[in-house]
N, C-alpha and C positions, 0 to 999 in steps of 0.2 A: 887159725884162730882157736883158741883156748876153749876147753866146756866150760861154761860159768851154770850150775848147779840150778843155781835158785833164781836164776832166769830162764833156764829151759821149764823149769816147773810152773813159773808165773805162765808161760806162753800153753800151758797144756786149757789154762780158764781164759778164754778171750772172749769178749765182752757179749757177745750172744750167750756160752756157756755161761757167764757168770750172770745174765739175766735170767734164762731160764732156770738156774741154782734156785733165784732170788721166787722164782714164781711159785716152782713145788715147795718151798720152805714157807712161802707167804709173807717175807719180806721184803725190806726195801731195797733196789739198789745197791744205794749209797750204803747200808748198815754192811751188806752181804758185801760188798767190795772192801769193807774196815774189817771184815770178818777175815778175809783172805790175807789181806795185807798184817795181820797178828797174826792168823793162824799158820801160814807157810814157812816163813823164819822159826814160826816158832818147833813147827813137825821137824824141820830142818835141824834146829838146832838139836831135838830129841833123837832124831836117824845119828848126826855125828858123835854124841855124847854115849850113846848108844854104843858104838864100834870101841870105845875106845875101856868098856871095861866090861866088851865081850870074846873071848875064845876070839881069834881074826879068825881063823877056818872055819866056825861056827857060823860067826856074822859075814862070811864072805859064801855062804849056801846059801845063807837066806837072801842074801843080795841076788845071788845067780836066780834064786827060782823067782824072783818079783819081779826077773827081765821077762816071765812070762804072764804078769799082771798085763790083761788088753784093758790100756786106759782108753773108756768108751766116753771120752768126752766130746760128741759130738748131738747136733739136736737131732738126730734120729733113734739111739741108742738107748740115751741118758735117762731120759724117763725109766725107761726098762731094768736099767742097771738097776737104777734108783728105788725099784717095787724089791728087786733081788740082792742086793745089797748085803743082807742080813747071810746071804749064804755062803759058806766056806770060810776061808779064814781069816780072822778079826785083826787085820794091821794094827788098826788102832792100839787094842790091847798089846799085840806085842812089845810094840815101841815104850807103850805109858804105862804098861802093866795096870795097877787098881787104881793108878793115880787119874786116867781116865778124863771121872767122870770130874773131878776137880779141875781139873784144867777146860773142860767144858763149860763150869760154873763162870769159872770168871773172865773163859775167851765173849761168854755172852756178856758180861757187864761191860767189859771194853769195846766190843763191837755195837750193842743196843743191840742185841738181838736175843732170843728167846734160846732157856739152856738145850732144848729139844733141837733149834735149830745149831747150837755150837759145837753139840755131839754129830748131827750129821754132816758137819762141814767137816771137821776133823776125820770122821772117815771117810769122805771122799779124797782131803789132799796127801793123807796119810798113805795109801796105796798108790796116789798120785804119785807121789815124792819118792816110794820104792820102785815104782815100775821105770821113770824116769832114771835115776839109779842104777838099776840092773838092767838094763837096755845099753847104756853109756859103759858099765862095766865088760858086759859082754860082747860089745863094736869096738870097743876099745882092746881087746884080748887081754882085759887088764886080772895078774895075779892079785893070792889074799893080800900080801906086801902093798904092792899098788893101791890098791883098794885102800886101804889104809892112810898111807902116803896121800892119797888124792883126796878124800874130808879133810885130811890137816889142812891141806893147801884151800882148801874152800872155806874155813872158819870164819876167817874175815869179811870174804864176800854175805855171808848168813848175818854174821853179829852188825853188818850196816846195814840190813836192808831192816833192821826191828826198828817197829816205828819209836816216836818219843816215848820214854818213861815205859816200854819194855825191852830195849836190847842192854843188857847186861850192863854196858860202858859207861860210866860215873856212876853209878846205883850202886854196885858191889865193886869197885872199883878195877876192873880188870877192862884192859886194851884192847883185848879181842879174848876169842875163847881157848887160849892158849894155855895149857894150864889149869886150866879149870878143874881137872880130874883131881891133879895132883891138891889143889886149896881145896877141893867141897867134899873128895871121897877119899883124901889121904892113898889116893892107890897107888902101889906100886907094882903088880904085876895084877893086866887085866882080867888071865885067866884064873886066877884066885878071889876076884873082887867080887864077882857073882852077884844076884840082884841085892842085894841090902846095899852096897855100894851106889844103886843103879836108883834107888828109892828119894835119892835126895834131887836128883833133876828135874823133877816135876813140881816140888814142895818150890824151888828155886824160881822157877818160870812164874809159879803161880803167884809166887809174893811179888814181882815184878810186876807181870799183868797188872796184880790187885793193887798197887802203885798205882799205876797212871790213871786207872780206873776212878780211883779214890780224885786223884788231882782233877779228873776229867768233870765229876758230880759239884766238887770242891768251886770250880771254877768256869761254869758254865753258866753265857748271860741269864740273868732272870726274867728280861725280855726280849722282843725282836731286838734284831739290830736295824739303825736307822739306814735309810740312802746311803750309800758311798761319798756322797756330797756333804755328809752334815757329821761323819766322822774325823775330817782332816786336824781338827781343835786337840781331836782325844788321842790323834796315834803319835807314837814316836814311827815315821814315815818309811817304809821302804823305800829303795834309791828308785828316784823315778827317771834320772837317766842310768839304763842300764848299760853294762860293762860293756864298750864300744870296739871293734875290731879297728885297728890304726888305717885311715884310709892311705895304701900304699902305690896303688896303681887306678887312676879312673878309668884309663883307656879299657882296663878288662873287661870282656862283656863274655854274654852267656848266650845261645841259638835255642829257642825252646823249639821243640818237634814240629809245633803250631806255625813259625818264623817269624813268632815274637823275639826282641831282641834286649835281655835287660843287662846295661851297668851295673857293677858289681864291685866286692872285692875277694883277692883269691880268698879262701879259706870265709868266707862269709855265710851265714845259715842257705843264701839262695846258692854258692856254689855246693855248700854241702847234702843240699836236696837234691842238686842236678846232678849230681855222681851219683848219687843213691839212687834215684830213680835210673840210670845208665846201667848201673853194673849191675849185669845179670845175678851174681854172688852174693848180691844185697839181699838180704831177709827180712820183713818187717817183725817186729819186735813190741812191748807191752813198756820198752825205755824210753823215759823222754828223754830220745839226746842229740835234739838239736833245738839248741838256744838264741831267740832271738836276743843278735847283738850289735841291732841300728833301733833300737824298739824306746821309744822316749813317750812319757804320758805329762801332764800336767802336773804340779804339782798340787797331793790330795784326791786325786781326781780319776777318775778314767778316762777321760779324754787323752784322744791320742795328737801328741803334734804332728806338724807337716811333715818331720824328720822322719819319724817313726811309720807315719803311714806311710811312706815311700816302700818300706821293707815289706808292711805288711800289703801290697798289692803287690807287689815280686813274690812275694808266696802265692798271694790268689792266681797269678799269673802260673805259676810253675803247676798250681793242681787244675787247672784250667788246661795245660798242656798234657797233662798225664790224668786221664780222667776215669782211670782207676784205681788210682790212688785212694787212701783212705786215711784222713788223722786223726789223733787225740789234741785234745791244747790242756798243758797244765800251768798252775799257777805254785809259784814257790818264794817263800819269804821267809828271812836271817829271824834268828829270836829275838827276842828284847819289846822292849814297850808292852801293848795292848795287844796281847797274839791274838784275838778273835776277830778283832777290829782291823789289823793287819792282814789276816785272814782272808775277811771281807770284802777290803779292798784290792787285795788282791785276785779275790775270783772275778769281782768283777772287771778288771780290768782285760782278765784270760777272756770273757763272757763279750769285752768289746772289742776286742781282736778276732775272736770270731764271727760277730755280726759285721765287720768293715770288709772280710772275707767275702762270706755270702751278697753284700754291699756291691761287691769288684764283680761279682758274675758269677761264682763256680754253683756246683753242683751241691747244693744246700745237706747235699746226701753224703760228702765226703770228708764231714766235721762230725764223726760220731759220738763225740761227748767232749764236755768241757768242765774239769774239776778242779780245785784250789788245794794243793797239800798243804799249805798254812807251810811253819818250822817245821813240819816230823821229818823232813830230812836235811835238813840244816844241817852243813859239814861243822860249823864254830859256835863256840859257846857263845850265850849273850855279853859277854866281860870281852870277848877279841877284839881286835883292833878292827875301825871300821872298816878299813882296807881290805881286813878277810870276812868279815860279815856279809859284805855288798856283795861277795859272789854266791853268795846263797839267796839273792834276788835276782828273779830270772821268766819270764817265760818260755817255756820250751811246748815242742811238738812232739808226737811218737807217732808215725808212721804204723800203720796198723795193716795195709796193704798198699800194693802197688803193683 
């Protein structure tokens, strides 16, 4: 299997680390996890744009010595790092140069968090993101060439993970980060570009951030928002039957460890759980990527029908039978209409999938959070055909242990 970059780096904050982050900073949660999800793409995208109009044998030392960054992201360490932090050498700066403290300003507006606390996020995932890096390059036995070669090939994965209204794609019009050097810093050879080329990456991001930023003040209710039940009038709906696997085979059944025995179909979220939990090689991961796809709600509504709660008690069932296991539940919905109200209802619907869970019996302790990403990663624009919209309506699971 392939390094994917800026998913080994998501997996260095797991959700202890990122609550503890959130306790010494004295914010929230929720802000510190909007902190993360802007600031990692975005150190990322600064680390690859970086290489590409520096010396590669220059930028391929500094990658070798950052495999020797011990990233102490664990709760015994962290605090400590965290007092010592200020000592030796400033990744941060390296990467942002003066532009820094700017891109601090306005990762705090787009997360709701404090500039104090957006300067020290940024130097922790900043060394983060190098140590990860030069670990990968040094297990890899990868040359400067390589090195190079491999952020190209990672651009894409970076430019989709920025959430709405900061990854690059429709704002300045570019498909991924391809090119970039050549449209923003005219370079043609990188060991001549030197930093004044290097100066406009930052000013780039920040106008970006300071986008969504702007849209996020622009467009946030003025009050609560009502029940889930009293917005179905005002949304344009997400599909409340979700995207179905064809039933192909009823006979297929599943043996959980316990000698429960559930009905199924091949390739179904309950088969794709029981492999994963089977195979030793399985990793748990910070990805929701397993999609419930028997999962049917009311229409408007969070109610779940009979349909759908059949699935969701084949899940209860399955973490019931592995009772180490550990999940996330996310909530995800296409753009268009009322995105807040959409939103809404869609966390609450993740929020009732989870309570029919603990309803079925498991261990109330193996649902460790339930969040609603709204559109921020909607693969289709709101103008797509509904056909490709609907599959940007989903709840999915992320296995966090097992």
């Amino acid at each position: 299997m392939s390094f994917n970059l800026i998913e080994s780096v998501k997996e260095v904050f797991p959700s202890d680390v990122t609550n503890k982050l959130a306790g010494l900073l004295g914010e929230s949660q929720a802000n510190l996890q909007k902190g993360l999800q802007g600031g990692i793409p975005s150190v990322l995208t600064g680390i690859i744009l970086k290489s590409e109009i520096t010396d590669v044998h220059d930028y391929f030392r500094m990658v070798t010595e950052a495999a020797k960054i011990e990233i102490p992201f664990n709760l015994n360490s962290l605090t400590w790092w965290w007092d010592k932090k200020s000592v030796g050498t400033d990744h941060k700066k390296i990467i942002f140069e003066e532009r820094a403290s700017e891109l601090s300003d306005v990762l705090a507006v787009y997360a709701g968090i404090s500039k104090h606390s957006a300067s020290a996020l940024l130097s922790v995932v900043t060394p983060a993101a190098l140590g990860v890096l030069g670990k990968h390059l040094v297990e890899s036995k990868m040359n400067a060439q390589g090195l190079r070669s491999f952020l190209n090939d990672q651009k894409r994965a970076v430019l989709n993970e920025m959430p709405t209204g900061i990854f690059l794609e429709g704002i300045l019009g570019f498909g991924n980060l391809a090119g970039i050097s050549e449209k923003l810093y005219k370079i043609e050879n990188p060991k001549t570009a030197g930093k004044a080329a290097y100066k406009w990456i930052i000013p780039v991001i920040i106008l970006v951030i300071a986008i969504v930023a702007t849209w996020y003040f622009i467009n946030r209710p003025a009050t609560p928002g009502k029940l889930v039940q009293d917005l179905a009038p005002a949304i344009t709906q997400p599909k409340d039957t979700l995207t179905k696997t064809p039933v192909l085979d009823p006979r297929y059944s599943i043996k959980l460890p316990d000698g429960t025995v559930l009905f199924t179909v091949q390739g179904s979220l309950e088969d794709q759980l029981f492999s994963f939990f089977n195979d030793p090689s399985a990793k748990a991961s910070r990805r929701y990527a397993y999609n419930f796809d028997q999962l049917d709600f009311n229409p408007g509504s969070k109610a779940i029908n009979s349909e759908g709660m059949i699935q969701v008690q084949h899940v209860a069932s399955i973490l019931k039978a592995f009772p180490k296991a550990r999940i996330a539940i996310g909530a995800f919905n296409s753009r268009g209409g009322d995105s807040i109200q959409n939103k809404i209802l869609c966390e609450n619907r993740a929020f009732a999938v989870a309570a029919a869970m603990k309803a079925s019996g498991i261990n109330a302790n193996q649902i460790t959070g339930v969040v609603s990403f709204g559109s921020d990663f909607a693969r289709y624009p709101r103008n797509a055909a509904d056909s490709l919209r609907e599959k940007d309506n989903r709840i999915a699971i992320s296995v966090r242990a097992k």
